[in-house]
VMD Tcl script that builds the backbone (N, CA, C; Angstrom):
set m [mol new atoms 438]
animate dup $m
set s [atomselect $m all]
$s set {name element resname resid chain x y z} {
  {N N UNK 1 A 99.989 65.096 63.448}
  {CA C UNK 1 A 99.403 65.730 64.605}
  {C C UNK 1 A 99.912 65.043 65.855}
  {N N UNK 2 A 99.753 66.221 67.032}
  {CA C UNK 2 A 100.136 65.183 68.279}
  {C C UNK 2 A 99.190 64.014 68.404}
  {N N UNK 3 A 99.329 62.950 69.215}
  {CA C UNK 3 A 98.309 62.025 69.192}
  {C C UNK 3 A 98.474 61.918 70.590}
  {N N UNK 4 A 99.137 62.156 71.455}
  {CA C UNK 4 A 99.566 61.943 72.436}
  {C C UNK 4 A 100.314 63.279 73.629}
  {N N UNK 5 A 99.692 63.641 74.175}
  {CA C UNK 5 A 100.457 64.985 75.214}
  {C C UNK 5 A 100.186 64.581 76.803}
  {N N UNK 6 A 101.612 64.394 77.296}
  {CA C UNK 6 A 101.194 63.654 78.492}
  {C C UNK 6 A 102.354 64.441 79.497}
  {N N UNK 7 A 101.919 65.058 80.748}
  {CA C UNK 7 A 102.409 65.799 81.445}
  {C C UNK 7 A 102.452 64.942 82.787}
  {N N UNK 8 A 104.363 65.263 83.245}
  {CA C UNK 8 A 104.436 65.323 84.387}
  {C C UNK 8 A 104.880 65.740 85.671}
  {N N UNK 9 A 104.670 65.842 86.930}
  {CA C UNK 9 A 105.124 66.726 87.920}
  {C C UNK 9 A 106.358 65.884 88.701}
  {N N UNK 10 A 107.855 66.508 88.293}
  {CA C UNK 10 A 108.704 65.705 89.087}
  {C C UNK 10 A 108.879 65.150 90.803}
  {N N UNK 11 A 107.887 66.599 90.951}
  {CA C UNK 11 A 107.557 66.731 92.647}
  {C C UNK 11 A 106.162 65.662 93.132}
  {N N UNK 12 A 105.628 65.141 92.146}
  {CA C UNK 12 A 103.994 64.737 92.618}
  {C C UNK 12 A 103.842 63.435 91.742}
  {N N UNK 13 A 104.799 62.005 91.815}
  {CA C UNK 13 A 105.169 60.954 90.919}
  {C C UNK 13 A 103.365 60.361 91.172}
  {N N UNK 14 A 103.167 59.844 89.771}
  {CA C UNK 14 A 101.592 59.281 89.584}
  {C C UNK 14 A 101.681 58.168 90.731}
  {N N UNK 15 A 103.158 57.463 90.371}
  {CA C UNK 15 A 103.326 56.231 90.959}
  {C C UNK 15 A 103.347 56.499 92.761}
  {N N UNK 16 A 103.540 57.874 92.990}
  {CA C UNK 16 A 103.505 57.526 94.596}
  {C C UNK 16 A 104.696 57.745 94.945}
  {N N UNK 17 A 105.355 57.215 94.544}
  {CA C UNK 17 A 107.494 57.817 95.181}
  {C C UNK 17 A 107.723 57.408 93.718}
  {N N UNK 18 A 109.114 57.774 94.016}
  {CA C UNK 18 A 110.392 57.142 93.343}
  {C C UNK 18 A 111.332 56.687 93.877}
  {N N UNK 19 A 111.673 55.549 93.479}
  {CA C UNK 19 A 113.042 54.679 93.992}
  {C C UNK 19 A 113.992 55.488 93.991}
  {N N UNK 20 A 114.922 54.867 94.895}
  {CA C UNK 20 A 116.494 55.866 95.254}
  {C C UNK 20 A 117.171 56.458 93.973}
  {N N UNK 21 A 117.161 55.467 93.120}
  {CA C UNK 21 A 117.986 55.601 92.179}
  {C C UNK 21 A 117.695 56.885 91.127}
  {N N UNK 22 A 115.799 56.710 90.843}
  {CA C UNK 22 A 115.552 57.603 90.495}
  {C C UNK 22 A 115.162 58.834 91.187}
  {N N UNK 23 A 115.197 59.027 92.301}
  {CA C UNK 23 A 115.148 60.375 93.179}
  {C C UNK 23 A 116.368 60.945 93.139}
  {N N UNK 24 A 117.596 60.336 92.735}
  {CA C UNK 24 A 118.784 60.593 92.612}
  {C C UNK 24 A 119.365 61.608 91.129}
  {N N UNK 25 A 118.811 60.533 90.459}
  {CA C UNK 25 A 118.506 61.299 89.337}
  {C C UNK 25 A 117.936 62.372 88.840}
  {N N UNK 26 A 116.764 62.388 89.604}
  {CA C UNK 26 A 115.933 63.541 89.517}
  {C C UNK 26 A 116.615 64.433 89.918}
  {N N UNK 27 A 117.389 64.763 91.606}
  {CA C UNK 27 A 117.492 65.924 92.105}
  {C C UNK 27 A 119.120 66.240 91.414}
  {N N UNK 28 A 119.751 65.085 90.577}
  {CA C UNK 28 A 121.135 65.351 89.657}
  {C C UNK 28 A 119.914 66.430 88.643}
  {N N UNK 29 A 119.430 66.031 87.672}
  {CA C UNK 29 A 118.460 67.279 86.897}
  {C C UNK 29 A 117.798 68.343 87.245}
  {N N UNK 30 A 117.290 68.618 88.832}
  {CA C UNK 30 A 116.857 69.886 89.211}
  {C C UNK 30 A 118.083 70.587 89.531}
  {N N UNK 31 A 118.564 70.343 90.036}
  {CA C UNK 31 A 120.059 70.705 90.718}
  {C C UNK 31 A 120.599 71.345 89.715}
  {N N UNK 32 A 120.827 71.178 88.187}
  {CA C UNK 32 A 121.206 71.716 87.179}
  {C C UNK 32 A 121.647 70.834 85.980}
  {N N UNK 33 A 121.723 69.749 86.246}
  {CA C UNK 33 A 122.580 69.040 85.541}
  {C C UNK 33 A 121.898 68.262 83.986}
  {N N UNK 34 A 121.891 69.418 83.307}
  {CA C UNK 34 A 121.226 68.886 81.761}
  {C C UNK 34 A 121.861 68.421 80.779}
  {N N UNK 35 A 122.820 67.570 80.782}
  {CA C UNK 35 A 123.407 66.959 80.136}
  {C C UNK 35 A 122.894 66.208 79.318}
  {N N UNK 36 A 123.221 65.951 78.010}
  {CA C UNK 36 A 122.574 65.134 76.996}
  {C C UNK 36 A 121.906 63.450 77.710}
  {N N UNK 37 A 123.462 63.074 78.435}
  {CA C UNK 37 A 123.474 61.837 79.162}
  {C C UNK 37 A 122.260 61.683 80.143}
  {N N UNK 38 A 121.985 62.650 80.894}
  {CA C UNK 38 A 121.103 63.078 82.459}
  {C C UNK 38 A 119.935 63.051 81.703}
  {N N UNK 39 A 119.978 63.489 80.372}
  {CA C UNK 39 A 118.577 63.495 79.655}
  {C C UNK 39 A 118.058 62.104 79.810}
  {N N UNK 40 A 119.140 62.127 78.593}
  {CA C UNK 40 A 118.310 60.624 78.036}
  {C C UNK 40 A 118.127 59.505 79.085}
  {N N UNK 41 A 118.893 59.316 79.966}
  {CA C UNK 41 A 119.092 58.558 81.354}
  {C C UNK 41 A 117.442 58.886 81.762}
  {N N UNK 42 A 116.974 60.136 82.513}
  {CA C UNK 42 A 116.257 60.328 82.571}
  {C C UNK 42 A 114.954 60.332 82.053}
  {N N UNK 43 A 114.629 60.170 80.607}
  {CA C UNK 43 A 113.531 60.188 79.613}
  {C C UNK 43 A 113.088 58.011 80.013}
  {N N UNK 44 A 114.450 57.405 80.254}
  {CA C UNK 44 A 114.262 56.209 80.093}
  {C C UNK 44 A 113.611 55.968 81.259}
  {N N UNK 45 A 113.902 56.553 82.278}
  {CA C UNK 45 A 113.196 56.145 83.551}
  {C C UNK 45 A 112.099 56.906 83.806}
  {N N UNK 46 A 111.645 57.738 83.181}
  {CA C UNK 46 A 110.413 58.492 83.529}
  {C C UNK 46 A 109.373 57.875 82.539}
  {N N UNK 47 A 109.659 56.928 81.565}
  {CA C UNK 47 A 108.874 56.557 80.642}
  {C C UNK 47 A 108.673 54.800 81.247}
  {N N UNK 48 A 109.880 54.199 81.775}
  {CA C UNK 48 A 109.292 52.869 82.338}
  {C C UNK 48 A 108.806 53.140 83.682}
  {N N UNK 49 A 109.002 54.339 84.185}
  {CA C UNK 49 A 108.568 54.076 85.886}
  {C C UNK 49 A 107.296 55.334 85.733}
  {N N UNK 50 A 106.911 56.381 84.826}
  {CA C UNK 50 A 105.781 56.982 85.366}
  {C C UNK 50 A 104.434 56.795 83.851}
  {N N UNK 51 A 105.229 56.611 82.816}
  {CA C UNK 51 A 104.506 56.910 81.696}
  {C C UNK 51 A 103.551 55.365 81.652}
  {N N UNK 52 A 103.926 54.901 82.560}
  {CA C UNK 52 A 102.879 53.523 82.317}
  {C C UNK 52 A 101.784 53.798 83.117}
  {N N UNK 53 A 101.710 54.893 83.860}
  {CA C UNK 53 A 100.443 55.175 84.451}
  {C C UNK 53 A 99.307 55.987 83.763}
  {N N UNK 54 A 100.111 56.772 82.523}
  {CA C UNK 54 A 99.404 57.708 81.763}
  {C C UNK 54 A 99.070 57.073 80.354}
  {N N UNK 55 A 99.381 55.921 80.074}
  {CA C UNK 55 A 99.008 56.139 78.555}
  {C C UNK 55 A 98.203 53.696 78.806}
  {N N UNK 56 A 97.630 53.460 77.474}
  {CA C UNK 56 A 97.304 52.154 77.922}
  {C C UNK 56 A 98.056 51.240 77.427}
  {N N UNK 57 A 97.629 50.092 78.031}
  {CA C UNK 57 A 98.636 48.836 78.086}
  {C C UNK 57 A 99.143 48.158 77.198}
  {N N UNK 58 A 98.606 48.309 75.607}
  {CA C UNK 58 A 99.039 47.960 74.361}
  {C C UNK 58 A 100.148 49.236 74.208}
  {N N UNK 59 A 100.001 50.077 74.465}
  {CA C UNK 59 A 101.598 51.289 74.418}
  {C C UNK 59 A 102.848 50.371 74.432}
  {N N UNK 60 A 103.821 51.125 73.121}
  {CA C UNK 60 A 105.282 50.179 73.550}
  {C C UNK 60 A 106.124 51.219 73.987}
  {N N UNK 61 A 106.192 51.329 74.946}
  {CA C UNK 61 A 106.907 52.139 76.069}
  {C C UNK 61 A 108.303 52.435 75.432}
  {N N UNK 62 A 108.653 51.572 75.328}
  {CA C UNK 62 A 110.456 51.455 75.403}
  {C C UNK 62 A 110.715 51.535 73.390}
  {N N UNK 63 A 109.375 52.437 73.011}
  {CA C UNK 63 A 109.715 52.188 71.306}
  {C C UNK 63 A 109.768 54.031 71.494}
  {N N UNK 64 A 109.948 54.575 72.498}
  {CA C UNK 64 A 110.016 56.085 72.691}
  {C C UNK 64 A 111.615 56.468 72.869}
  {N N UNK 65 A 112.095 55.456 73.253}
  {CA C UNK 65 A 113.545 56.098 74.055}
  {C C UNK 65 A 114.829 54.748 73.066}
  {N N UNK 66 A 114.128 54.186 71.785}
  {CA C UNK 66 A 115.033 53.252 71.406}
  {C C UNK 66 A 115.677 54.016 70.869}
  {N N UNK 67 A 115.693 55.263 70.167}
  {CA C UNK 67 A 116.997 56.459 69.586}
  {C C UNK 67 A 117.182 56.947 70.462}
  {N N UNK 68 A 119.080 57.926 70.688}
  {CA C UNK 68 A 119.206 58.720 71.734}
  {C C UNK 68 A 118.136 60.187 71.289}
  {N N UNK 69 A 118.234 60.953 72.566}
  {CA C UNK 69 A 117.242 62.051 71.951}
  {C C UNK 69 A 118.147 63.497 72.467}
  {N N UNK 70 A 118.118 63.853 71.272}
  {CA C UNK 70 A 118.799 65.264 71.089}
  {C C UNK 70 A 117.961 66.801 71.120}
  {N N UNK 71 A 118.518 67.970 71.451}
  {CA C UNK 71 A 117.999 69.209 71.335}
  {C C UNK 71 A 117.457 69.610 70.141}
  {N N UNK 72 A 116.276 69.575 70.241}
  {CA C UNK 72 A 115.193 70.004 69.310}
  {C C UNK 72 A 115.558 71.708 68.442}
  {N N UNK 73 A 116.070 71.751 67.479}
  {CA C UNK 73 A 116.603 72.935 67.006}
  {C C UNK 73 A 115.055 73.810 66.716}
  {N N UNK 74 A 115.339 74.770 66.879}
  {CA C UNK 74 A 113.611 76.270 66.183}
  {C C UNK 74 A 113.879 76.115 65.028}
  {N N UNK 75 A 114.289 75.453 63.954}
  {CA C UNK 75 A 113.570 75.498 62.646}
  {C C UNK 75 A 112.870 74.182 62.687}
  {N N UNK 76 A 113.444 73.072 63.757}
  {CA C UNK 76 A 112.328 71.629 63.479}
  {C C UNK 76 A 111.452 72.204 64.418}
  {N N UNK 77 A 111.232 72.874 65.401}
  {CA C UNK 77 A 110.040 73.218 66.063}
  {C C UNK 77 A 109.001 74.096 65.238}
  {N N UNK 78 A 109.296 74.878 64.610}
  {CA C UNK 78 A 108.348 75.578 63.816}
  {C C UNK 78 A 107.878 74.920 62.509}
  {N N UNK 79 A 108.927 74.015 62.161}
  {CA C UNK 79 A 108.500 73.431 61.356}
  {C C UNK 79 A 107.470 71.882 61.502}
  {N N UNK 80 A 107.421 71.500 62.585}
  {CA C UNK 80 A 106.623 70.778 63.642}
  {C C UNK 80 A 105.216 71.404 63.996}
  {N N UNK 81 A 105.311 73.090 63.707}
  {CA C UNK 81 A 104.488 73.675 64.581}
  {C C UNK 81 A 103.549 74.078 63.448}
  {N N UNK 82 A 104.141 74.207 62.226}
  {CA C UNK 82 A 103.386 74.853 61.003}
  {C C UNK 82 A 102.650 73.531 60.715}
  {N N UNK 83 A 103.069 72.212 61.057}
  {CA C UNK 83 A 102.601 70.869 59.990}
  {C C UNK 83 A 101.609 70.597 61.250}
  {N N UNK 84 A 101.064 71.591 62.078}
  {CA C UNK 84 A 100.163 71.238 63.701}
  {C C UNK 84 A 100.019 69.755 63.998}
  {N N UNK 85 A 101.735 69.523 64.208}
  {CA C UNK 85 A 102.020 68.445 65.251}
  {C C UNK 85 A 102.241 68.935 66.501}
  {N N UNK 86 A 102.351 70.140 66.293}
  {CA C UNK 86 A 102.428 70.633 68.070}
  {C C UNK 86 A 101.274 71.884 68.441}
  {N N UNK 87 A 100.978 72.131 70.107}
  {CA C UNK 87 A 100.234 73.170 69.500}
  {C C UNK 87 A 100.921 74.641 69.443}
  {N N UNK 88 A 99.793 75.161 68.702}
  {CA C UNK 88 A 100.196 76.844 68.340}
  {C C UNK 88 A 100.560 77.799 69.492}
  {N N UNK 89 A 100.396 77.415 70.540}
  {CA C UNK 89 A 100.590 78.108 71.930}
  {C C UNK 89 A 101.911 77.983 72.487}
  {N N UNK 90 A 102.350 77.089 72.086}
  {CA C UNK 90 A 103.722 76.797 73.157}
  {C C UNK 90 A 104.559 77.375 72.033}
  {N N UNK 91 A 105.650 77.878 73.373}
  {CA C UNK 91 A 106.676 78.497 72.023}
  {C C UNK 91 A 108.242 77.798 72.449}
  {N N UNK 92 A 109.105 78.263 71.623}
  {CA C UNK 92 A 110.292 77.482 71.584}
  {C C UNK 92 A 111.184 77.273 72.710}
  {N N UNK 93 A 111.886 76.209 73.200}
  {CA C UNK 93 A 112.916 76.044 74.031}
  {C C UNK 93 A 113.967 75.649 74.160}
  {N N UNK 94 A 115.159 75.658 74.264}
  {CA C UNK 94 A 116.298 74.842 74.149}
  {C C UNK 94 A 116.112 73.771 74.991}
  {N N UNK 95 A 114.919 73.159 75.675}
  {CA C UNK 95 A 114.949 72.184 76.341}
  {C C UNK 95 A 114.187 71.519 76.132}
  {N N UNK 96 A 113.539 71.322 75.018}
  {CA C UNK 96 A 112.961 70.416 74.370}
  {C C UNK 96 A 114.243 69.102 73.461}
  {N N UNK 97 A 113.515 68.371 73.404}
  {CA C UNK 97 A 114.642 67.056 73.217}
  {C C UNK 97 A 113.837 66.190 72.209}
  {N N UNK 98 A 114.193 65.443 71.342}
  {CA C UNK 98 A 113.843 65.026 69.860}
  {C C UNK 98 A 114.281 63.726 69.988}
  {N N UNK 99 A 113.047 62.206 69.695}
  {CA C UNK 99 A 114.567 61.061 69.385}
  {C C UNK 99 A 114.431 60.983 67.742}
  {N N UNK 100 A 114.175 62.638 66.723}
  {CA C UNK 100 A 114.083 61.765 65.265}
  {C C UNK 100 A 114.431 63.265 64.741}
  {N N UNK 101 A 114.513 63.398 63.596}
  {CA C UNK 101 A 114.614 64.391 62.497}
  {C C UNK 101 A 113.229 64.345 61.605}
  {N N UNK 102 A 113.128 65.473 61.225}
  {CA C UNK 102 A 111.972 65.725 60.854}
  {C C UNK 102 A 111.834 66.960 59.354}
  {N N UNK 103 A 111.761 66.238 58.526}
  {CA C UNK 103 A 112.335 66.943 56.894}
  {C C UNK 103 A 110.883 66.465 56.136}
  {N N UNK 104 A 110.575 67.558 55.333}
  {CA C UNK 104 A 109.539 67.147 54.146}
  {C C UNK 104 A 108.442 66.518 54.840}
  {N N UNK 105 A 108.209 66.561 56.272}
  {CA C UNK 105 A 106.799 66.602 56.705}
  {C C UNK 105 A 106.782 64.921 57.204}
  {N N UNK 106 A 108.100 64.425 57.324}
  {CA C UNK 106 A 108.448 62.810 57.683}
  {C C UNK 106 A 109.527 62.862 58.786}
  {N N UNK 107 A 109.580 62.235 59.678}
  {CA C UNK 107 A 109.994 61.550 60.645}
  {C C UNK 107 A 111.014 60.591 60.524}
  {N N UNK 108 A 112.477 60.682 60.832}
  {CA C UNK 108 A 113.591 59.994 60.167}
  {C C UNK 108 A 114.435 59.931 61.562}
  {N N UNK 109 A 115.092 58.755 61.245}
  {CA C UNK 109 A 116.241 58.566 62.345}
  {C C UNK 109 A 117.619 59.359 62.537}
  {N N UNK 110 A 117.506 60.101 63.713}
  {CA C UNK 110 A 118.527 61.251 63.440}
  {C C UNK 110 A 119.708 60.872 63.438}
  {N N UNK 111 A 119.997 59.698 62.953}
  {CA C UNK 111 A 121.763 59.792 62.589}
  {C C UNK 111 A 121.757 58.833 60.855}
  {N N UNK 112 A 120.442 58.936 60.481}
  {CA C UNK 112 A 119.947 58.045 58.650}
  {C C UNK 112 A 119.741 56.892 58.663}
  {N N UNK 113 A 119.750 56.262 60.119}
  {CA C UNK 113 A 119.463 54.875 59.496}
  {C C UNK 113 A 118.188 54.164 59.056}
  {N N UNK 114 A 118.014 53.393 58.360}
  {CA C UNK 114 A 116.425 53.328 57.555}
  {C C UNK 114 A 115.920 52.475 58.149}
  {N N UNK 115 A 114.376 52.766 58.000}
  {CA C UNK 115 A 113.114 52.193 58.731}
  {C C UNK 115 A 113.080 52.240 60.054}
  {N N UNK 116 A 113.404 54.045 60.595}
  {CA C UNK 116 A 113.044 54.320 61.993}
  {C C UNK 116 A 112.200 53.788 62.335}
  {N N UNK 117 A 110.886 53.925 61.455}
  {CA C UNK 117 A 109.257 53.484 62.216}
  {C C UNK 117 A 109.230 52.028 62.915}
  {N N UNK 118 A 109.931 51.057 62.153}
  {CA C UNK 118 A 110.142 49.917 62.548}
  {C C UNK 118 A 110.316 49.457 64.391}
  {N N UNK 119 A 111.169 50.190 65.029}
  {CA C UNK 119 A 111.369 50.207 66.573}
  {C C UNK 119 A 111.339 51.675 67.102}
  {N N UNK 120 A 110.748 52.578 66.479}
  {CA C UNK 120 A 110.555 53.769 67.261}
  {C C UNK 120 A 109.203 54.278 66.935}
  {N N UNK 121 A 108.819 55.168 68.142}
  {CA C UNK 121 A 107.929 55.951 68.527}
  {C C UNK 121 A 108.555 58.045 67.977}
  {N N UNK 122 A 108.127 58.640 67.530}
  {CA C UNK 122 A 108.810 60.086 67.538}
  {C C UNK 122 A 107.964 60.288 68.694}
  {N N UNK 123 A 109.121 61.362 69.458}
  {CA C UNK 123 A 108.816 61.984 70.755}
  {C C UNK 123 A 109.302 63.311 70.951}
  {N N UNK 124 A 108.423 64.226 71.282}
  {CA C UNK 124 A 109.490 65.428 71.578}
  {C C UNK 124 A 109.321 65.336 73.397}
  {N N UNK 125 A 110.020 65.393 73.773}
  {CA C UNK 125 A 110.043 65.925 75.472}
  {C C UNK 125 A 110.459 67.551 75.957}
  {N N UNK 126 A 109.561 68.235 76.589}
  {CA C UNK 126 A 110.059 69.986 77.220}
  {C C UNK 126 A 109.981 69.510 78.665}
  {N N UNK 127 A 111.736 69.966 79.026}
  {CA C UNK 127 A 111.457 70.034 80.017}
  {C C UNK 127 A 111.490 71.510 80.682}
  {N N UNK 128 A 110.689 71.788 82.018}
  {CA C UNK 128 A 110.339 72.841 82.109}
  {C C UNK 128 A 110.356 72.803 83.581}
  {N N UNK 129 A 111.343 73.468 84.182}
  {CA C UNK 129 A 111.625 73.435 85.618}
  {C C UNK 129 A 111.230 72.065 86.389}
  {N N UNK 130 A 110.257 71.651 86.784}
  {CA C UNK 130 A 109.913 70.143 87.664}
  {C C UNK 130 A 108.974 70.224 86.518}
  {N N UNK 131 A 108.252 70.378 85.467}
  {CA C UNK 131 A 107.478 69.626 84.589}
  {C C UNK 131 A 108.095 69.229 83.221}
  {N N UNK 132 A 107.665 68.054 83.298}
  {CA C UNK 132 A 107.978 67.126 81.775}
  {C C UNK 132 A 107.005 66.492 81.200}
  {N N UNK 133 A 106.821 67.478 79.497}
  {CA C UNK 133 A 105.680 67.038 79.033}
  {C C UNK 133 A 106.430 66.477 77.787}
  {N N UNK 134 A 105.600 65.461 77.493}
  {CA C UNK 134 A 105.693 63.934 76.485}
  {C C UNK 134 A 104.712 64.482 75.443}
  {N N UNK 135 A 105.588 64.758 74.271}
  {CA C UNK 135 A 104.419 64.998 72.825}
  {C C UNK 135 A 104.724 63.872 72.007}
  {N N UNK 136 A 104.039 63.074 71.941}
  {CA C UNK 136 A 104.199 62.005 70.731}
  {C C UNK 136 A 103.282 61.871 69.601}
  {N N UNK 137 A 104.119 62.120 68.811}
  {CA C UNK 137 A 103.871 62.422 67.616}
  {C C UNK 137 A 103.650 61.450 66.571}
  {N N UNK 138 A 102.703 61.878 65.620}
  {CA C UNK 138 A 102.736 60.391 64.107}
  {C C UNK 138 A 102.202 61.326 63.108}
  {N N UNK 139 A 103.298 61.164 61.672}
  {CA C UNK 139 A 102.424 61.979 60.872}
  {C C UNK 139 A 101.484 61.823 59.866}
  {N N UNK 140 A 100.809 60.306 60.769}
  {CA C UNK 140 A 99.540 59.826 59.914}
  {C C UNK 140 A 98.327 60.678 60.654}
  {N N UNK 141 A 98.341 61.086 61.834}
  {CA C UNK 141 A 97.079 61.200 62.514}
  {C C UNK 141 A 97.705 60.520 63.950}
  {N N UNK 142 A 96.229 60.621 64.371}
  {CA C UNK 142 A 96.174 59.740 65.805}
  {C C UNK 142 A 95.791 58.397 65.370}
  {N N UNK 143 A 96.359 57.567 65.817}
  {CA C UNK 143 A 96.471 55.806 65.851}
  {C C UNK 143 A 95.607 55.465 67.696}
  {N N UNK 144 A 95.410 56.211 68.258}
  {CA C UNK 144 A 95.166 56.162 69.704}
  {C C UNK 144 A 95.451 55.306 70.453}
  {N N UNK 145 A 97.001 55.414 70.704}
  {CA C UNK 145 A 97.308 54.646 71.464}
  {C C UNK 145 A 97.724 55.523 72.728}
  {N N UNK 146 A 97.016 56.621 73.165}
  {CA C UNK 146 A 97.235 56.612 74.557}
  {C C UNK 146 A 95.877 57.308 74.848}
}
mol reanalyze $m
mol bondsrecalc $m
mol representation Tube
mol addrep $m
């Protein structure tokens, strides 16, 4: 199940601004630029500079973005969606982004290497014009860590 759904507004930072670097970034991704790279670049800085405002302080931040994260294909989304790790309402996007593979109802490192769980978090990210919502996922349940 999700354990975790955390939304944010690129236009309205929790934190109050964003530094140059990442305002830079940002308006490289509104502007158009969805590149695998712009992603993941982006997922890293929206998770050390805004996601520490949304989730609590035992969270390991940086155990979300330790795999690169790739385009979430519609058979792992439905198949995500049937095992209600996600909810039943949202429907599919090519802009949703994955850092794991997801087979037989388990959570795996998308290029095989063993004992993902060890330094990662599974995450799906949608992004959706200026909103980016954070589904983090476990397929024990909720552990509540946010």
């Amino acid at each position: 199940m999700a354990i975790g759904i955390i939304q944010m507004d690129l236009h309205n930072p929790k934190s109050k601004f964003y530094y140059d670097e990442m305002q830079e970034l940002i308006d490289k991704y509104l502007l158009g630029d969805h590149s695998l790279e712009t992603i993941n670049t982006l997922i890293v800085e929206l998770v050390d500079d805004e996601l520490v405002f949304y989730a609590e302080e035992d969270f390991y931040y940086s155990e979300i973005y330790k795999t690169p994260y790739n385009i979430i294909s519609q058979d792992t989304f439905i198949k995500l969606q049937r095992n209600k790790m996600l909810p039943s309402t949202l429907n599919y996007s090519s802009t949703m982004y994955g850092n794991f593979k997801y087979e037989d109802k388990k959570f795996t490192h998308p290029e095989g290497k063993k004992e993902y769980y060890k330094s990662n978090v599974p995450c799906m990210v949608y992004f959706e014009k200026n909103i980016v919502t954070f589904f983090i996922l476990d397929e024990n349940g909720d552990i509540g860590i946010i």
